[in-house]
N, C-alpha and C positions, 0 to 999 in steps of 0.2 A: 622446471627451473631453467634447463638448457634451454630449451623452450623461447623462453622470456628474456633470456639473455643475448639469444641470435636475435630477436628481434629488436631488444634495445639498442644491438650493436649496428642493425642494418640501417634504425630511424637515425643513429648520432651518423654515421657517415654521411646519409640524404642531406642532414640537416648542415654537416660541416662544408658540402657543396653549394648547399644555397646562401652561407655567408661565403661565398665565393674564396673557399678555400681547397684542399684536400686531405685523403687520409692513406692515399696511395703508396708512401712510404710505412706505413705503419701499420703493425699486427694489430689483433683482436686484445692480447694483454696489456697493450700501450694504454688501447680506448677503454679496458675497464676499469683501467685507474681515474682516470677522468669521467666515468661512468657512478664507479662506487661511490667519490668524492662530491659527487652529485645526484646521490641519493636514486641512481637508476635513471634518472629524468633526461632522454636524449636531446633534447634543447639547451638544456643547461649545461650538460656536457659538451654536447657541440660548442657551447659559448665560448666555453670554459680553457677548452681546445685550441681553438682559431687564436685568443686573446696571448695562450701558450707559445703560439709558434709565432707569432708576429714580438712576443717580446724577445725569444730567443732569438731570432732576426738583427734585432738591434742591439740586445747587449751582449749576444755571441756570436758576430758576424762570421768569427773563421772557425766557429763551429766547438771551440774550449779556449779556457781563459790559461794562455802562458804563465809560466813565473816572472818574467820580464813584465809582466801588467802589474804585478801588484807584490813590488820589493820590500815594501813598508810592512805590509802586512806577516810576510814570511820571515821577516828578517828574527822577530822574538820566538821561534819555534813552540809554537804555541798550541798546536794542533799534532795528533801522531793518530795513524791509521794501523789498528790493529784486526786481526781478525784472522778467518772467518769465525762466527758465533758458532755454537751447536745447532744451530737452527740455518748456518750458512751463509749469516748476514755479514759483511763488512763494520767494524765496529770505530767510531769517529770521536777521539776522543782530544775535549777541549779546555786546554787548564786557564783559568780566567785569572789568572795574576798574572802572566805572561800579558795581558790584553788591556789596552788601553785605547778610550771612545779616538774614534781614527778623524784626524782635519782634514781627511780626503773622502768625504761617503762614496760618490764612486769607486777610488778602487776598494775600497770596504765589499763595496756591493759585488765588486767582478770575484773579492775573493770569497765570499760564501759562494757564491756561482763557481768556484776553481774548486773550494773543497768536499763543497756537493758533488760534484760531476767524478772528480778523483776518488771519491770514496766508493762513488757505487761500482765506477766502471772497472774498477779493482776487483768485485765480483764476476765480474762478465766471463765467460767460460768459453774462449772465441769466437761470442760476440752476444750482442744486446739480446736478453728475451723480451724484455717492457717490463718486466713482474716483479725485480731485482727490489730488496728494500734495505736500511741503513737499521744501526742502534746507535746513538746519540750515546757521548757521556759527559755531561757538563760537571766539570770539578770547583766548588767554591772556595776550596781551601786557601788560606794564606791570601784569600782578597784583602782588598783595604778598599775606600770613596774612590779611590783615584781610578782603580778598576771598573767603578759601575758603570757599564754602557746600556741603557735598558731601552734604548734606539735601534744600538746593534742588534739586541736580542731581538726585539721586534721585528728589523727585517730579515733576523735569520727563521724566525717562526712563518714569517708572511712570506715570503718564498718558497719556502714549504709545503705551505699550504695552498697557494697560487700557482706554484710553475713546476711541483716536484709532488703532485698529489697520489696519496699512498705510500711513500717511498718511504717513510718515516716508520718502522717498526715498533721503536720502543724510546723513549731518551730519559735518562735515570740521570738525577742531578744532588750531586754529593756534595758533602758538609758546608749545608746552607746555612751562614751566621744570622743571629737574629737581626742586626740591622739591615740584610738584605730581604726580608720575609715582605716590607712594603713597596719593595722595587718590584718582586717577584709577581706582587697580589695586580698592582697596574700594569705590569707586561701581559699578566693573565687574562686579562680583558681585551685583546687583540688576538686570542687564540678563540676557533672553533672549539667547539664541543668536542669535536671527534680529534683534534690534536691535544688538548687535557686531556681525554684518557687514557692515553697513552705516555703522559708523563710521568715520573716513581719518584719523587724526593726522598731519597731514602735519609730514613732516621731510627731506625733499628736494627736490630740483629737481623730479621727474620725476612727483614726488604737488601740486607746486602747479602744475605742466600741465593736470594732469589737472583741477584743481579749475578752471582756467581755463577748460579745452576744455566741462567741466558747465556749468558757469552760465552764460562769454562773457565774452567783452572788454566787451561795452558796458553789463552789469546788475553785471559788478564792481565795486565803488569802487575809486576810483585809488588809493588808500593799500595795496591788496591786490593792484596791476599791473594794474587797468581802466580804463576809462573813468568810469566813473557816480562821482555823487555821492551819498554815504547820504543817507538819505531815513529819519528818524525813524518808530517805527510808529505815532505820535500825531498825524503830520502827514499821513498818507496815509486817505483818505475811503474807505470800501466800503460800495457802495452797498445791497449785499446781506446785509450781515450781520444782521440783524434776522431774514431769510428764512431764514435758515440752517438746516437739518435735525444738522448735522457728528455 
């Protein structure tokens, strides 16, 4: 298996040189994220790759998205960064009644790009390993129509799964009304296979255990059965995100 996987590692780099790229900044844990997410296949991972870093090029030229980019976005405190899980993840958690479909998709876009990058690099133990991964918590509660953005959702699944592959742990999405279950079922069709199964709708006892036993009594907010108190993603400092390779 080690095997197999130095050699997968040696063809994706060959192959990321002859799209006239490189992988010289980047560990072996980086490329098996781009690896896994492509099924082992060094071609496709090379693809996968190159297409990565030329997008990160353009939509994050100085390497992380400011809060001076995207005022709009931050301004409803809509997102809080709690964590580490038991398992040591950073935990991302988003209440969707704060959140309304945004008349700017760009900076929409830079800011999933600002709260991806904040979240993970928040884990960083000074400094990047490449292996780092998030838990999602998407909150439905207290939505109404005016909240649905299921564009949003899509580009926060499609970046994801595009330019942040493996990173995504687990994302558990709480008290889904049943007028959103046909929003849900059409965003679903833009997700891979391998990003559904890692989503939990929890609607029972036994799946908010579970989401308990993930993360912990003490990194849950009390409003969700823990201990902690949310913690805004504007209010929490990382010191490493500037260094950030993600």
């Amino acid at each position: 298996m080690e095997k197999n996987r130095e050699i997968a590692l040696t063809q994706m780099r060959k192959s990321v040189e002859k799209l006239g790229s490189s992988t010289e900044k980047y560990g072996d844990l980086t490329l098996m994220r781009f690896l896994i997410a492509r099924s082992m296949d060094p071609e496709n991972s090379a693809k996968m790759f190159v297409q990565w870093q030329k997008w990160r090029t353009t939509m994050v030229p100085n390497g992380f998205i400011s809060e001076s980019e995207i005022p709009d976005e931050l301004l409803p405190r809509k997102c809080f960064l709690q964590g580490p899980s038991n398992d040591g993840f950073p935990v991302l958690l988003f209440k969707a009644c704060e959140h309304f479909p945004s008349k700017d998709q760009l900076q929409f876009k830079k800011f999933v790009v600002h709260l991806l990058d904040k979240t993970l690099a928040s884990s960083f133990r000074g400094r990047e390993i490449g292996n780092e991964k998030l838990i999602g918590v998407l909150d439905l509660q207290k939505i109404t129509y005016k909240n649905i953005d299921a564009r949003g959702l899509i580009t926060g699944f499609q970046f994801l799964q595009a330019y942040y592959p493996e990173r995504l742990a687990k994302c558990y999405i709480l008290h889904m009304p049943r007028f959103f279950v046909s929003v849900w079922r059409m965003v679903s069709r833009f997700l891979e296979k391998a990003t559904l199964e890692k989503i939990v709708i929890v609607t029972n006892e036994e799946e908010k255990k579970d989401l308990m036993r993930e993360i912990g009594e003490e990194v849950l907010p009390e409003e969700y059965g823990g201990r902690a108190k949310l913690i805004a993603l504007q209010d929490v400092t990382v010191p490493h995100l500037t260094d950030a390779v993600l």
